[in-house]
Structures are given as C-alpha cells and as structure tokens.
PAKOL-633838 format. One line per 2 residues: number of its first residue (from 1); their letters; for each residue x negated, z negated, y negated of C-alpha. Coordinates in pm, whole numbers. Example, Ala and Ser with C-alpha at 12.3 -4.5 7.8 and 13.67 -1.06 7.14 Angstrom:
BEGIN
1 = AS = -1230/-780/450; -1367/-714/106
//
This chain:
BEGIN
1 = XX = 271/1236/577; 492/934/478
3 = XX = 629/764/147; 594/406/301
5 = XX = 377/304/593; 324/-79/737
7 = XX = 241/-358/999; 465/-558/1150
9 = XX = 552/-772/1490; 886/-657/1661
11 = XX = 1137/-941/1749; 1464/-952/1945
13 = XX = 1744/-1204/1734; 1931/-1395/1960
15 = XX = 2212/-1540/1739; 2426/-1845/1796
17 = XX = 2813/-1803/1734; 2904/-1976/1376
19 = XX = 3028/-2353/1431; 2802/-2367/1749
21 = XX = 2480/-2508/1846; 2189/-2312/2018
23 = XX = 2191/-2653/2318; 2574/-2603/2370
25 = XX = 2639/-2215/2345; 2741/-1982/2662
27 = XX = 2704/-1666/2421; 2447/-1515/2200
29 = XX = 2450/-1163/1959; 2133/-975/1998
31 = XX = 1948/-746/1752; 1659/-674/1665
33 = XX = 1389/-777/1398; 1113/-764/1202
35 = XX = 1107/-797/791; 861/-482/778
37 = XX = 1043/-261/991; 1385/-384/836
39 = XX = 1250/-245/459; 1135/59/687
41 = XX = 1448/134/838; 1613/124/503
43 = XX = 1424/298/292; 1446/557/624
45 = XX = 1789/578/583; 1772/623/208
47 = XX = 1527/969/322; 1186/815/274
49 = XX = 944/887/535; 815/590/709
51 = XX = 620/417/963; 576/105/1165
53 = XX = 298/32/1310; 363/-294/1589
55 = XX = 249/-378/1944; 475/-428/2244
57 = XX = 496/-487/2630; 644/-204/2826
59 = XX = 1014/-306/2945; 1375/-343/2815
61 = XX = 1348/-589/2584; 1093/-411/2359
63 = XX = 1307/-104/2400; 1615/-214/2283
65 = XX = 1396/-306/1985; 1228/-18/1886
67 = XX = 1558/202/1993; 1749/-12/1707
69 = XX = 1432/90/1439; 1439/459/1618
71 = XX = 1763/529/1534; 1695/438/1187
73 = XX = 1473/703/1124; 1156/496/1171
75 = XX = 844/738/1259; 707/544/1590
77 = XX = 391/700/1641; 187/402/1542
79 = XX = 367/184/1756; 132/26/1994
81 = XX = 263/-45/2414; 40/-246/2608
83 = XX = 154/-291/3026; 286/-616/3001
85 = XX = 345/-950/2791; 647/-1053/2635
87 = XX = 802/-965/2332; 891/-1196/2053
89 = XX = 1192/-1354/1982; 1385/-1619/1740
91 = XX = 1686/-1786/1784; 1935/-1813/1500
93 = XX = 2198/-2072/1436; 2385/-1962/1180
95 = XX = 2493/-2330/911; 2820/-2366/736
97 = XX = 2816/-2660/492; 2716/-2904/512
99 = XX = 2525/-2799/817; 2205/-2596/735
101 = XX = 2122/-2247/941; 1802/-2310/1118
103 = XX = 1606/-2056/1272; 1360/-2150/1577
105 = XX = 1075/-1921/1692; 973/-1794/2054
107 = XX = 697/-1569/1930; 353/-1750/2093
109 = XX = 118/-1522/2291; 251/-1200/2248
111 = XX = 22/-880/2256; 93/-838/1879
113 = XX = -81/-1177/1828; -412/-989/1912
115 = XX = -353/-681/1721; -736/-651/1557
117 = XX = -854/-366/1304; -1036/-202/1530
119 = XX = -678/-75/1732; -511/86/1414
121 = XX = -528/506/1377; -631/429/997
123 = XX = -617/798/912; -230/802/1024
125 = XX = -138/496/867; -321/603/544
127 = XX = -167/918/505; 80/760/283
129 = XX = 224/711/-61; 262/288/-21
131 = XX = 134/31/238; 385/-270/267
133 = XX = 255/-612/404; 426/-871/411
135 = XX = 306/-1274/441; 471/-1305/803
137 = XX = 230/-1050/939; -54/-1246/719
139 = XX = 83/-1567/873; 33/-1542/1267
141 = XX = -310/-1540/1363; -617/-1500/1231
143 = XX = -629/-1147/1379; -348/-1043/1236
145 = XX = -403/-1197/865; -762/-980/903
147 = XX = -567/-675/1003; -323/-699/698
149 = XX = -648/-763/475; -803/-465/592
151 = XX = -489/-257/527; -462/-365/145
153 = XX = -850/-328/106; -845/24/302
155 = XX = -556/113/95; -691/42/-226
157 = XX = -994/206/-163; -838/564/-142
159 = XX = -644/462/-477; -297/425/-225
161 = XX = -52/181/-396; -20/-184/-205
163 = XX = 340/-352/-225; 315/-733/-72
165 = XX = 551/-991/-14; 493/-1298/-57
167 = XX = 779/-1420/202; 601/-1794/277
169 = XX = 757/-1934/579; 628/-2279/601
171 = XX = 668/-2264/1016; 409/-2046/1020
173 = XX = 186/-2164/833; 51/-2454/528
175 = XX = -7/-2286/155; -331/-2401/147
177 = XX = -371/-2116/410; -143/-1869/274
179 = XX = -290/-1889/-53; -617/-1779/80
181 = XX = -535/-1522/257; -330/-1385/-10
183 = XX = -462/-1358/-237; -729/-1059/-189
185 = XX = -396/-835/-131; -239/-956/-410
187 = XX = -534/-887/-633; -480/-502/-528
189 = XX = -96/-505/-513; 60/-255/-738
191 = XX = 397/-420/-691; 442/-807/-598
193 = XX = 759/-973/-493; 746/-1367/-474
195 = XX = 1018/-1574/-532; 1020/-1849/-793
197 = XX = 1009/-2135/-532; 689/-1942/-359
199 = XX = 543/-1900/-684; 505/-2253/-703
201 = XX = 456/-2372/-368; 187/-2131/-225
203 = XX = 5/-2044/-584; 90/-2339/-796
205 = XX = 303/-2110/-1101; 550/-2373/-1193
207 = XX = 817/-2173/-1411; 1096/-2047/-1446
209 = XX = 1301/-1724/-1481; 1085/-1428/-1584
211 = XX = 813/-1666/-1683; 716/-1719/-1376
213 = XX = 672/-1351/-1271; 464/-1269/-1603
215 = XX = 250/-1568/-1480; 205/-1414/-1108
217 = XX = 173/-1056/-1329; -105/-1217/-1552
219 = XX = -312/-1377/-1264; -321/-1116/-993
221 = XX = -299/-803/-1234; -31/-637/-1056
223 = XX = 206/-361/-1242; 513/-477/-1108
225 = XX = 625/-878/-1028; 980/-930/-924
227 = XX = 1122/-1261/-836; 1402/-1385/-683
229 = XX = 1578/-1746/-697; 1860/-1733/-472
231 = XX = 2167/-1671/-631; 2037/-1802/-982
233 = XX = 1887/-1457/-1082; 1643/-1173/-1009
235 = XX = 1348/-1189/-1266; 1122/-872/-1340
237 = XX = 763/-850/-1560; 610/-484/-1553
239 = XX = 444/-301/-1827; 734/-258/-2051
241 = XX = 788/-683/-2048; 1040/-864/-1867
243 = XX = 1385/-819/-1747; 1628/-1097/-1589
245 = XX = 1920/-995/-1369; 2279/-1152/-1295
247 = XX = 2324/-1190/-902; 2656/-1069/-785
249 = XX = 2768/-1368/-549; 2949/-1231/-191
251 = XX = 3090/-1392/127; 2811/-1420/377
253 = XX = 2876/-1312/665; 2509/-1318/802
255 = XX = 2202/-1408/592; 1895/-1264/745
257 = XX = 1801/-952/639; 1933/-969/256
259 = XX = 1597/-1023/109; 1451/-717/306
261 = XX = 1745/-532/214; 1648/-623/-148
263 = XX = 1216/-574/-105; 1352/-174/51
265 = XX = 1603/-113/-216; 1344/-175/-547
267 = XX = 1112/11/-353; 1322/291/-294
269 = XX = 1285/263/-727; 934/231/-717
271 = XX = 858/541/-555; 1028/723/-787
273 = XX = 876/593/-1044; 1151/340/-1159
275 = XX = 1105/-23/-1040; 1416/-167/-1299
277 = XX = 1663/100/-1122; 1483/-25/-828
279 = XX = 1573/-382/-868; 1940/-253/-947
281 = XX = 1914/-76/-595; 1752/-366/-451
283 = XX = 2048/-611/-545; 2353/-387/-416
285 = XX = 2190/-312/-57; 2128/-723/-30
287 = XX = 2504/-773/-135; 2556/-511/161
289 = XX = 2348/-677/396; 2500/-1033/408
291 = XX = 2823/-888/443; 2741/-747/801
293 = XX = 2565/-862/1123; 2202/-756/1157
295 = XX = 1857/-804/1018; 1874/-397/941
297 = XX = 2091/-296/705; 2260/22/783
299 = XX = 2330/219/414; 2286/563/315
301 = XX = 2217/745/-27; 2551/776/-125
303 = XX = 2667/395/-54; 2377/322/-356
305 = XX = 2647/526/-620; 2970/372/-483
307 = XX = 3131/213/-746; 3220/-184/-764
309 = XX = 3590/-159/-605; 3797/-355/-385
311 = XX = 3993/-1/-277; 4014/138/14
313 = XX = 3733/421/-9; 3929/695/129
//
C-alpha cells in the first residue's frame, strides 16, 4: 500500500520574529512539525505513497497540524485522536550572529507520550516498501523508544527495509541512553543517516569525512551510511565504497526542516534503487528548504531537474 510508512509526534512551531526574543515578542509564525512527517510530506509531494502514524487530542490546534501534513499528500489513516490532551509544541527563536537560534520545547504529557505497541494497526503500517524512525521518536519516553523498537524489529522480520536517523537531540535525552536504544534498529537498518558529530557523540566513531560513515557502515552492517557535517560536506559509504559531496552554501532564511528535507530527498533515491542520486536529491531540496519558512518543504518532481540559475524561471 505505501513506499514509506512511519511514527512520529505532531508539533505546532511557534516562531519568534528574527532580531527578537521569545520574553519580549507580541508576534509569533505558526506551522506545523514533526521530522517524520516532514520527510513524509516530501517524499508525498515527490509521488511516493506515505503514511504517518501519530496521536493527537481532538481540537484546533491538532487540526491545523495534520491539515498542513494533509495537504501534502500524507495518507492519515494511522493517525491516532484521543478526546482530549494537548498537543505539542516548540518555540523557535531564530539567532543571527553572534546570537545562537535556540529552540525550547512544550511537548510534556501529551497523549503521544503514551503511544504503546499494542495501539498500532501493524498490518497497515507494514504494508510498505520502507519504515522510517527517527531518534526523536526513540527519545521521548520509554513507551515510545519500545514502539519504534518494535517497528524496526517487526519490519525486519517480513524482510521490509528500515531507514533510521540518528538525529540526537541532547534535550531529550543523554547518549548513554540513545546509544542503547539504538542500536537494535540500527543493527537492521538498510540505510543509516548520522552525522559526523553524532557519530562520535552517541556511538563513540571519532572520524572524519567518509571515514566515519564506513566506520558506522562496518559496525552496524547497514547498506547505506550517509553523513552530514554542516556545511563542510555530505559523506556516503555503500557497497560500491565511498563518496564525499561539496555543499552548496545559501542564505538562510529559516533552518529547521533542511536536514529532513535532505533524509526525504536521498530517500526519494533509495527507493529507486539509487542512494548517490539520492544524496544529489537530498542536497538540492535542503538548499530549498532554508530558503523558505516552514519545517515542510513544499517541492515537486520537476523543481528536482531545475537547473542551477539565478533567472527568472518563466
């Protein structure tokens, strides 16, 4: 039934105006969020089929949500609405240098907190090409991180490729914990994405460039590794060896977002069987996505063979 299928909690962004502070502001942009449904969205757009599976409180705020995924293309049949709660949010303050951009969650005791195993439709979110999970999911609760488990495990058992991302967020959890629970998906990921810095923090890889995804290749037996260092390169190891890429530097205009942009764009490659065109994909949708407003990225097929130009495209 669908190409891509995954867990993930739904957020509202509430986004401070740049030069401001979240104490002093009188106005904040609102979108919505969520890394899994971001790379869903995307790859919807791009004519994958895919599906999010979250849990939400009935109301507005979870609407305006799921309406922004919706509209995407993101199948919501595995979405999850419970009769009340609240819905998760973070607050974004976007930095300029020399001030850093600091994020700051709202996201305690929400009904996606005690998603369990037991309250996934399995056969529906099975009936698919690729599971994503993400560390985020992995990092909330102990529910959760068992839910995400069980996903990989259930996956892997019917021979259904497992893509994780590493994505360590260190207010959300130590690495001591992370690496734990990581690293029984990882074992069974077909395709890993960890950037160099999470290489080394959460599994102790200290390396660089492609080195450092051959060594998260060699100790988790994955086909695919790709690795990201900020603007200082994109770094591949898959069967045929290993592969470095130039990152194309662009105003930002807003950050979150990019590296989702990036994780649905090489796995837009993957599924056709082509993780290096992939990775090419990857890095022109995350060039798109910091030069708008939005943790989704709004693309379509064609914007993937625009060429480089600073025309007008007419």
């Amino acid at each position: 039934m669908f190409d891509l299928t995954t867990i993930g909690e739904a957020q509202l962004r509430l986004t401070v105006p740049k030069n401001e502070r979240l104490s002093r502001t009188a106005q904040l942009r609102l979108t919505a969020a969520c890394s899994e449904a971001n790379v869903s969205g995307l790859l919807s757009q791009l004519g994958r089929r895919t599906s999010w599976c979250t849990r939400v409180p009935h109301g507005d705020l979870a609407e305006r949500c799921l309406h922004e995924f919706r509209s995407a293309g993101v199948d919501m049949s595995n979405v999850m609405r419970v009769p009340e709660g609240r819905l998760a949010l973070y607050f974004m303050e976007p930095g300029e240098y020399p001030l850093p951009s600091r994020v700051i969650y709202d996201r305690l005791h929400t009904p996606f907190r005690e998603l369990s195993p037991e309250m996934i439709d399995w056969e529906s979110m099975l009936d698919t090409r690729l599971v994503f999970i993400t560390g985020i999911t992995a990092a909330l609760t102990d529910s959760t991180a068992a839910t995400v488990q069980e996903l990989a495990a259930r996956a892997a058992d019917r021979g259904i490729d497992v893509a994780l991302d590493v994505n360590y967020r260190s207010l959300l959890w130590d690495t001591d914990r992370a690496r734990a629970v990581l690293t029984p998906i990882a074992q069974v990921a077909e395709i890993i994405f960890c950037s160099r810095r999470d290489a080394d923090v959460v599994f102790g890889i200290k390396a660089e460039g492609s080195r450092a995804s051959k060594a998260l290749r060699d100790r988790f037996g994955a086909r695919h590794v790709v690795s990201t260092d900020q603007i200082d390169g994109v770094y591949y190891s898959g069967p045929e060896g290993e592969r470095e890429f130039t990152v194309q530097v662009v105003p930002v205009i807003d950050r979150p977002g990019a590296g989702d942009a990036f994780v649905a764009g090489t796995l837009h490659g993957f599924l056709d069987g082509d993780v290096v065109a992939g990775i090419g994909y990857g890095m022109r949708v995350a060039a798109y996505a910091l030069t708008h407003n939005g943790d989704l990225t709004c693309v379509s097929q064609a914007d993937l063979d625009i060429p480089t130009t600073t025309d007008i495209i007419r």
